[in-house]
C-alpha positions in Angstrom: 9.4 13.9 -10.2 6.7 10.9 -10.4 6.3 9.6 -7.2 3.8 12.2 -5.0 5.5 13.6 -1.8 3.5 14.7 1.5 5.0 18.4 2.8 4.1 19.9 5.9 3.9 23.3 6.4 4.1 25.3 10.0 2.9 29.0 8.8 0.6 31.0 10.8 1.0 33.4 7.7 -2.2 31.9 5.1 -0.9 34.3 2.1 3.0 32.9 3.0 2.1 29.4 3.3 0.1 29.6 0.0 3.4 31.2 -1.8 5.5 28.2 -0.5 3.0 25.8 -1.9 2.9 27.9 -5.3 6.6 27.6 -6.0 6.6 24.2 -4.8 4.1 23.5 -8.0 6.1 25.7 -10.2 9.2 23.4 -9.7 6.3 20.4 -10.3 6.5 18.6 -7.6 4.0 15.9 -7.1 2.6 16.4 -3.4 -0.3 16.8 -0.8 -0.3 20.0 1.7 -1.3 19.9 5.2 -0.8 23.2 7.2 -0.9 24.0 10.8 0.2 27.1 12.6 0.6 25.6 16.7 2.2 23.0 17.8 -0.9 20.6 19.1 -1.3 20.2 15.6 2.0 19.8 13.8 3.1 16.7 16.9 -0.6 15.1 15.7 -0.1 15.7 11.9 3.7 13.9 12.4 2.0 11.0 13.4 -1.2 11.2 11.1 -0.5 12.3 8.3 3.9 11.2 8.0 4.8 13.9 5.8 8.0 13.9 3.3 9.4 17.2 4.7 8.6 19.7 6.8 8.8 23.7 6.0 8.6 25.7 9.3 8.4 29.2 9.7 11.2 30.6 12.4 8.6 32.6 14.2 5.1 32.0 15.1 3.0 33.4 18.0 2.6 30.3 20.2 5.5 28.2 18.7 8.9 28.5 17.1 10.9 26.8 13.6 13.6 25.8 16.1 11.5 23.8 19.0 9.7 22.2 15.6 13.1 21.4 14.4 13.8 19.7 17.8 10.8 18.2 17.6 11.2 16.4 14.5 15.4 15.4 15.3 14.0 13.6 18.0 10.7 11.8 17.2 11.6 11.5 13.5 14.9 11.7 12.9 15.3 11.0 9.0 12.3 13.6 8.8 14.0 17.0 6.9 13.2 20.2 8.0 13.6 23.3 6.0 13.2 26.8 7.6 11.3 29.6 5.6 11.5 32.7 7.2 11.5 36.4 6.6 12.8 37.4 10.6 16.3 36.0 10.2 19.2 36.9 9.5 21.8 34.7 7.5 24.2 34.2 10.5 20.7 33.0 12.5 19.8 30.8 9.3 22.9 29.1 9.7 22.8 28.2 13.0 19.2 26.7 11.8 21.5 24.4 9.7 24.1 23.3 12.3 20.8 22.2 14.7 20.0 20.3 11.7 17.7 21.9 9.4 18.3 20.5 5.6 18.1 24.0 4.5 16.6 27.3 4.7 15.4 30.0 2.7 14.5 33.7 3.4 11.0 34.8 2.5 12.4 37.5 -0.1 14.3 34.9 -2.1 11.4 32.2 -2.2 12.4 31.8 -6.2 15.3 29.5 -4.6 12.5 27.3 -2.7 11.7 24.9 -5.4 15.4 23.9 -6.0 16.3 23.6 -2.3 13.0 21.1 -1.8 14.6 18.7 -4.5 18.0 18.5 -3.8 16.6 17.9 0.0 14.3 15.0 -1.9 16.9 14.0 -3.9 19.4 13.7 -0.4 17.0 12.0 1.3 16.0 9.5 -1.2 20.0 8.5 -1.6 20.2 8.0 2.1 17.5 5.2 2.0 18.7 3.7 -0.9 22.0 3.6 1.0 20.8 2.2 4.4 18.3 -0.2 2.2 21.6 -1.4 0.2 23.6 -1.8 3.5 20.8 -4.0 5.0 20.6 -6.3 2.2 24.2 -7.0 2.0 24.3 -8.1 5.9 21.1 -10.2 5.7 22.5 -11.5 2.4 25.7 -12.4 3.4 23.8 -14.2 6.3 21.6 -16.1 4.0 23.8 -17.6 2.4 25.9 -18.3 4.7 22.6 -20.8 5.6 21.9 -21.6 2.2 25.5 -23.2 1.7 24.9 -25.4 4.6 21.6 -26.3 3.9 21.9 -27.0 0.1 24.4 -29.8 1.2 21.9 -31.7 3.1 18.8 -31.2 0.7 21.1 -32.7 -1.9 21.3 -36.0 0.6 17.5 -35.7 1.0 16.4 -35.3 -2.7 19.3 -38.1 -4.2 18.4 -40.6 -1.6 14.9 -40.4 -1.8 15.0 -40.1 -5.4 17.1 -43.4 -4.8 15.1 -45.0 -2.9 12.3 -44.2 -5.4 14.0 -45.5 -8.7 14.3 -49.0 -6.3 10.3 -49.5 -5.4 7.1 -49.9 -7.2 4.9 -47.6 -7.1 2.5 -49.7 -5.5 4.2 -49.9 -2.7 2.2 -48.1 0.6 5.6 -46.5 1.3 6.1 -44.9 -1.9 3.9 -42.0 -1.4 5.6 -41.5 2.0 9.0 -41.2 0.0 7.5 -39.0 -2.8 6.0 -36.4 -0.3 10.1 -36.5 1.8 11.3 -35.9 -1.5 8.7 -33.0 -2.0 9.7 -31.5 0.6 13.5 -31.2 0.0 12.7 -30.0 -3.0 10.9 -27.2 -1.8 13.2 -26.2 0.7 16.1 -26.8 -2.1 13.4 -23.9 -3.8 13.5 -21.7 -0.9 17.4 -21.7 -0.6 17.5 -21.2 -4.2 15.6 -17.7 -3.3 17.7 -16.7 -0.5 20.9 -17.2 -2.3 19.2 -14.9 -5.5 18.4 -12.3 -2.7 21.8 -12.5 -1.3 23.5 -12.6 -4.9 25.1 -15.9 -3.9 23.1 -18.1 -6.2 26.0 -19.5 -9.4 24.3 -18.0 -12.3 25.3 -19.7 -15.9 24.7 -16.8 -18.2 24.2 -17.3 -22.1 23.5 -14.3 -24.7 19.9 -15.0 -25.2 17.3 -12.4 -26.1 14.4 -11.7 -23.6 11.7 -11.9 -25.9 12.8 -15.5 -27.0 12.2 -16.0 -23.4 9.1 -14.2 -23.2 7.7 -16.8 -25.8 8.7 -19.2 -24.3 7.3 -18.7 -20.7 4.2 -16.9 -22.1 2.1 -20.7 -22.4 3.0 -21.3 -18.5 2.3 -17.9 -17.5 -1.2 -18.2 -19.2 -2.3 -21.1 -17.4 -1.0 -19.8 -14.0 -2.8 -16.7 -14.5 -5.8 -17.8 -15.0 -8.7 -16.7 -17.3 -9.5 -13.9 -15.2 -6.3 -12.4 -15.9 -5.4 -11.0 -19.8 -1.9 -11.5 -20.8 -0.3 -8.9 -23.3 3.1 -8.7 -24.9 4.7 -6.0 -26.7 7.8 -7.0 -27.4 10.4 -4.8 -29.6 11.0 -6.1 -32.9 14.7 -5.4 -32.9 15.9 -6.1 -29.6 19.1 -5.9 -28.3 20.4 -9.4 -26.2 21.6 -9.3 -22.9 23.7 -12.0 -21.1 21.7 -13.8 -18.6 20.8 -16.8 -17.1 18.0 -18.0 -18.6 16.1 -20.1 -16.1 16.7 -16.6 -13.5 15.2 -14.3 -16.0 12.0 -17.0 -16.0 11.7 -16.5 -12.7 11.6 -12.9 -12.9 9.0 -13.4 -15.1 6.6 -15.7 -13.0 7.4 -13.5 -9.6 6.5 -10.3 -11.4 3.6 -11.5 -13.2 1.6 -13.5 -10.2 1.9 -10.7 -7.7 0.3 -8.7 -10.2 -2.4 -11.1 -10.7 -2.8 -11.4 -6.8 -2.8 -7.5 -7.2 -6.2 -7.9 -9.3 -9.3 -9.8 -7.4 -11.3 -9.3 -9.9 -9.3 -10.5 -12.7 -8.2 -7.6 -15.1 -4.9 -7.0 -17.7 -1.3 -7.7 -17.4 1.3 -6.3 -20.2 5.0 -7.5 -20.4 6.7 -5.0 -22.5 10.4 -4.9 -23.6 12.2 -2.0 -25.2 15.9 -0.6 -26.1 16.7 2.4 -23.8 20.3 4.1 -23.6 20.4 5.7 -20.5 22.2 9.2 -20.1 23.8 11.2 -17.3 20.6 12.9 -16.9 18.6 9.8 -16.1 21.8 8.8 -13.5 21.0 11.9 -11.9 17.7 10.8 -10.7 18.6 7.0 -10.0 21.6 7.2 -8.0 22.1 3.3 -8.8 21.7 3.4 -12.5 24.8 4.0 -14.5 24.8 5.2 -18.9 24.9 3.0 -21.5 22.5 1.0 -23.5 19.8 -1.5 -21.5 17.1 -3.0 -22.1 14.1 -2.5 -19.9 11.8 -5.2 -19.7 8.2 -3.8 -18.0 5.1 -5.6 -15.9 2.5 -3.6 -15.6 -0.9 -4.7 -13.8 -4.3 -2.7 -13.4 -4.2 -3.7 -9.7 -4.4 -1.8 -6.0 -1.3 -0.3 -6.2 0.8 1.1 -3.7 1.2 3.8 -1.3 4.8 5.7 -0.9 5.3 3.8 2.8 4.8 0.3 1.1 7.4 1.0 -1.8 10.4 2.5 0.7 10.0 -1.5 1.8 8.9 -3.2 -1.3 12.4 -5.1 -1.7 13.3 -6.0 1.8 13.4 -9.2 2.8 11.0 -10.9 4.4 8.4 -7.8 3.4 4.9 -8.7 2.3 1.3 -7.5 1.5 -0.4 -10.7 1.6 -2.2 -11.7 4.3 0.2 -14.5 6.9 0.4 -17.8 5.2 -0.3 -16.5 1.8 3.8 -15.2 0.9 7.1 -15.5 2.3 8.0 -12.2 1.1 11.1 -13.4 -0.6 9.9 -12.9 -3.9 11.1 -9.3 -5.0 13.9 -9.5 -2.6 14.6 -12.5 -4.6 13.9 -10.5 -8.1 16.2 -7.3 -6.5 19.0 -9.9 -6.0 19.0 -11.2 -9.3 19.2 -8.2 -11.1 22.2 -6.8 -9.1 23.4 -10.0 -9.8 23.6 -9.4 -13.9 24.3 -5.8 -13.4 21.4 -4.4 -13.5 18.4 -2.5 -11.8 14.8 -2.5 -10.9 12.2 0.6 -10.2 8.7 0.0 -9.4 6.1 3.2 -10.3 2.8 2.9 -8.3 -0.2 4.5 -6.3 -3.1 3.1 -4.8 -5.9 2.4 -6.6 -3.7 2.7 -10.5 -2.0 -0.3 -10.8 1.8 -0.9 -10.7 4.4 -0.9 -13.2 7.7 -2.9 -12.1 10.7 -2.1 -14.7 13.7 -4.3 -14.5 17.2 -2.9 -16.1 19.7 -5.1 -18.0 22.7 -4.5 -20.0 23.0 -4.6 -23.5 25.8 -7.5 -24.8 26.9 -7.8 -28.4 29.5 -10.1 -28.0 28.0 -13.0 -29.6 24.9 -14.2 -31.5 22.1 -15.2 -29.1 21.7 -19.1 -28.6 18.5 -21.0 -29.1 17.5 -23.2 -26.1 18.9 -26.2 -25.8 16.9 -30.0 -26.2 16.4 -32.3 -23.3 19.4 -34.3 -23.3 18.7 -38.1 -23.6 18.8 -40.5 -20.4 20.8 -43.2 -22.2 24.2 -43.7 -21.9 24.7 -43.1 -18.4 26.3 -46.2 -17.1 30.0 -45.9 -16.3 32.6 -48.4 -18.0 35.4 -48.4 -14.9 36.4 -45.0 -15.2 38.5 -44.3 -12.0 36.9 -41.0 -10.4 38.5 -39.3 -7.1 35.5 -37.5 -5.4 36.2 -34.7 -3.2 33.6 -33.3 -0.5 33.7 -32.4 2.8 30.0 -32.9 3.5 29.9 -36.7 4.8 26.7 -38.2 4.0 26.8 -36.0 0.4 30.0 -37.8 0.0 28.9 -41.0 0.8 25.5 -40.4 -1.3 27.8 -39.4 -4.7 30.5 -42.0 -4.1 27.2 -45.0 -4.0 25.6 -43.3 -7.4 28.5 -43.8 -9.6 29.9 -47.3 -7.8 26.3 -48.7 -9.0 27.0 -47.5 -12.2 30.2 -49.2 -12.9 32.5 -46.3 -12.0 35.3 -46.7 -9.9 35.3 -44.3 -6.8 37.8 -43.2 -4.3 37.1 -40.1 -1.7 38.9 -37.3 -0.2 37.2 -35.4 2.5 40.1 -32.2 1.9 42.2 -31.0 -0.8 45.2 -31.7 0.8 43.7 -35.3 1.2 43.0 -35.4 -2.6 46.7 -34.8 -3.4 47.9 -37.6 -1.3 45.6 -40.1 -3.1 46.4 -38.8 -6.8 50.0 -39.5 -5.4 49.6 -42.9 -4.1 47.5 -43.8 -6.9 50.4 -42.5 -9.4 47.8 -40.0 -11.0 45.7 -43.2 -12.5 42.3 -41.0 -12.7 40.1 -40.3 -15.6 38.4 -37.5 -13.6 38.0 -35.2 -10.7 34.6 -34.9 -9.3 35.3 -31.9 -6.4 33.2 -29.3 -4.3 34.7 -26.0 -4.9 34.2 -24.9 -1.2 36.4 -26.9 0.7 38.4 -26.9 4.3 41.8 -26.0 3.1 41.7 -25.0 -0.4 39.5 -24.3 -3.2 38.2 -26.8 -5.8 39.7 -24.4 -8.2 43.1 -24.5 -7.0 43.2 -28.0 -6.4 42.6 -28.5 -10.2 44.7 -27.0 -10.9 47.6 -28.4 -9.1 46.3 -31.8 -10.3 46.4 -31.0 -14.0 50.1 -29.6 -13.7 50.6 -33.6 -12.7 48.1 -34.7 -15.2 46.8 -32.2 -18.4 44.6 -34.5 -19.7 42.6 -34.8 -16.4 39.3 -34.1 -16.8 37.2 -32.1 -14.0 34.4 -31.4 -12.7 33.2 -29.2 -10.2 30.0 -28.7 -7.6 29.0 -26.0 -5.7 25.6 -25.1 -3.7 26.3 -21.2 -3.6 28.8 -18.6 -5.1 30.9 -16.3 -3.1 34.8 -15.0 -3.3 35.5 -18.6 -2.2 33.8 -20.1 -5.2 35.0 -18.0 -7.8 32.6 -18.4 -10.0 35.0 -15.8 -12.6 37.6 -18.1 -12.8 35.6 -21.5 -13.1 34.2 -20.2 -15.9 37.2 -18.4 -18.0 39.3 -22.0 -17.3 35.8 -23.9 -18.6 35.5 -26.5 -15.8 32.4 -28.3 -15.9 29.5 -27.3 -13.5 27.2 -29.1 -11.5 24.9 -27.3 -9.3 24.0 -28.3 -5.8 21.7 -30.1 -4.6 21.7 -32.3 -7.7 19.7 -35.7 -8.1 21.7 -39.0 -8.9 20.4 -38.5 -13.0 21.6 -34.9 -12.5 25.0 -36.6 -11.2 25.8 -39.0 -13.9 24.8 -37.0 -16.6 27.1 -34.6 -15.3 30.1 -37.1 -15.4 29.3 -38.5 -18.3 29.5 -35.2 -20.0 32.6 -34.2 -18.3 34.6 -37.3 -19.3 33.6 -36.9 -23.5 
């Protein structure tokens, strides 16, 4: 096992306690020793020095395994205990394990030691992953439950004072004033973007793509973000398989990985991105409880920097968590990288110890369904004036809808809102279905975008459709908007974002 593990041991026996820490090499085990024989002690060295697990003998002359056990249930309940003792009896050893020891093991079968201190490890570690897992999902869903709200009125922020901005010049005194509002939203609209990665709400458009293309590509930025105190190196493998991913998510893996390494390295130092084909087997599963077999690719960001103790890692991707000092991190960022990768079915692990640098590895799946695409040019501004085509807008959020419904009026299109679904049916009815195209949020009072598309191209096939959305949950069904191939446009969007979007939509 890599990571290095701090035991305890209550043994008022020196030759016994130096056989338990022999067989506990033997099964090579990573860990430091501390070792008491009273009680004073083993209550200070709980606190001090927060051992891994505990290996108490049942009898000692001033104190006893089973007050120790107590002890520990009590002050530190996730703590595990294992009794070693050559005074019991199995029927007493039991009774050891129903007062909660993890395990025991009798002093003339200490061969079975080094097995019963891993699969206690191995327990333990499952149980945080768990409990970690569990508390990411609540926060999550509460994030971005926030983050749909909030997208909605950054998108009436940004478009306005982008509108406002395309109707000045820039001489103006108040022009800076609206630049620095539009900063702003655009930083939160960043900042929602995060929460709904951590919370695995964020719509993701994946492409086949391979991550060295990508690499390449981000490599120029990276350099300059870097610095020239930090060394960039790639090694990339020649034949590497493609994943499907969303590009502009797997870039910001990149950056978040690769500038808390540099903030890692005051004095400057090396940084290596590395990618490699790995099939992982049952074996590997074993020891990850959240990995699963198969073929992956495993791209790796390794830094030289201060690295980590074991306490730091157990709350490396929480939310919120951060080693920097106040003002200097938000602490979404690998919450934000943990999200995304559970979000494309994958996994990170970070390896690490203070003073030797870290290396973060994150875990995607292999696709060979297609051949990987190049990136795609900047599309050209032209063209974007509307020539009356009739659009019915549907969104519940007022001043969005009032925002989207003043774009495409100015540009020649002919607009008529719906608050609701059910709203949206009525006026395709009264209108006698005279719409080039559906411009709808998919999150909606009464039904979904989705379903009312569907119910308006049973009236009219040749509609054409597009749909908005600032988050993705079971409401959004983000599945089925992409098997039917409904145009996507991703909240908060700008008014160029908006009539490119429906100018797309209606070719």
């Amino acid at each position: 096992m890599s990571s290095e593990y701090k035991f305890l041991i209550l043994e008022d026996v020196k030759t016994d306690a130096e056989l338990i820490m022999d067989q506990i090499k033997d099964a090579e085990i990573v860990c430091n020793f501390e070792c008491t024989d009273n009680e004073i002690d083993f209550k200070r060295l709980i606190d001090e020095f927060k051992p891994d697990l505990v290996l108490s003998d049942y009898s000692l002359p001033t104190y006893d395994g089973m007050s120790a056990l107590s002890y520990v249930l009590n002050h530190s309940p996730d703590l595990p205990v294992i009794i070693v003792t050559g005074f019991i009896n199995e029927e007493t050893a039991v009774d050891c394990m129903k007062e909660g020891a993890a395990d025991y093991i009798l002093k003339d079968n200490m061969s079975r030691l080094g097995l019963a201190v891993l699969a206690v490890l191995e327990k333990k570690t499952l149980k945080m992953q768990l409990i970690q897992a569990q508390k990411m999902e609540v926060i999550g869903t509460l994030a971005g439950g926030i983050a749909h709200d909030f997208n909605n009125l950054l998108g009436v922020i940004i478009g306005y004072s982008d509108y406002i901005l395309d109707t000045m010049d820039k001489g103006d005194q108040i022009y800076k004033f609206i630049e620095n509002i539009k900063a702003a939203g655009q930083q939160g609209a960043d900042l929602t973007d995060q929460l709904l990665a951590f919370s695995r709400k964020q719509v993701i458009q994946t492409e086949i793509l391979s991550l060295n293309m990508v690499i390449s590509e981000t490599e120029k930025i990276l350099r300059r973000l870097l610095g020239e105190e930090i060394e960039l190196v790639s090694k990339l493998e020649t034949e590497l398989w493609p994943v499907e991913a969303d590009r502009g998510q797997i870039n910001q893996i990149l950056m978040n990985l690769s500038i808390n390494a540099r903030d890692s390295m005051d004095e400057g130092g090396k940084i290596v991105i590395k990618t490699e084909n790995v099939e992982i087997d049952e074996e590997f599963c074993r020891r990850l409880s959240y990995a699963r077999p198969g073929k992956f690719i495993c791209m790796s960001i390794e830094d030289e920097g201060t690295g980590m103790d074991q306490e730091t890692q157990t709350h490396l991707f929480g939310p919120f968590f951060t080693t920097k000092e106040t003002g200097k991190g938000t602490g979404l960022g690998l919450s934000v990288i943990y999200g995304i990768v559970k979000q494309h079915n994958g996994w990170v692990t970070v390896e690490s110890e203070p003073g030797k640098g870290s290396v973060f590895r994150v875990y995607l799946p292999a696709s060979f369904s297609s051949e990987v695409k190049e990136p795609m040019g900047e599309t050209s501004v032209e063209g974007l004036q509307g020539h009356g085509e009739r659009v019915l807008l549907v969104e519940d959020q007022e001043m969005l809808r009032e925002f989207a419904a003043q774009i495409l009026t100015e540009k020649s299109y002919v607009v008529s809102v719906a608050e609701k679904a059910e709203e949206a049916l009525d006026l395709f009815e009264r209108e006698k279905g005279k719409f080039d195209i559906v411009f709808s949020d998919v999150v909606l009072p009464d039904v979904s975008g989705v379903k009312l598309a569907d119910s308006l191209l049973i009236k009219k096939p040749e509609l054409k459709i597009l749909l908005t959305s600032g988050y993705m949950d079971n409401k959004s069904q983000w599945s089925v908007i992409k098997e039917k191939g409904f145009p996507f446009l991703q909240k908060p969007y700008t008014p160029w974002e908006v009539l490119k979007a429906i100018k797309e939509a209606l070719k």
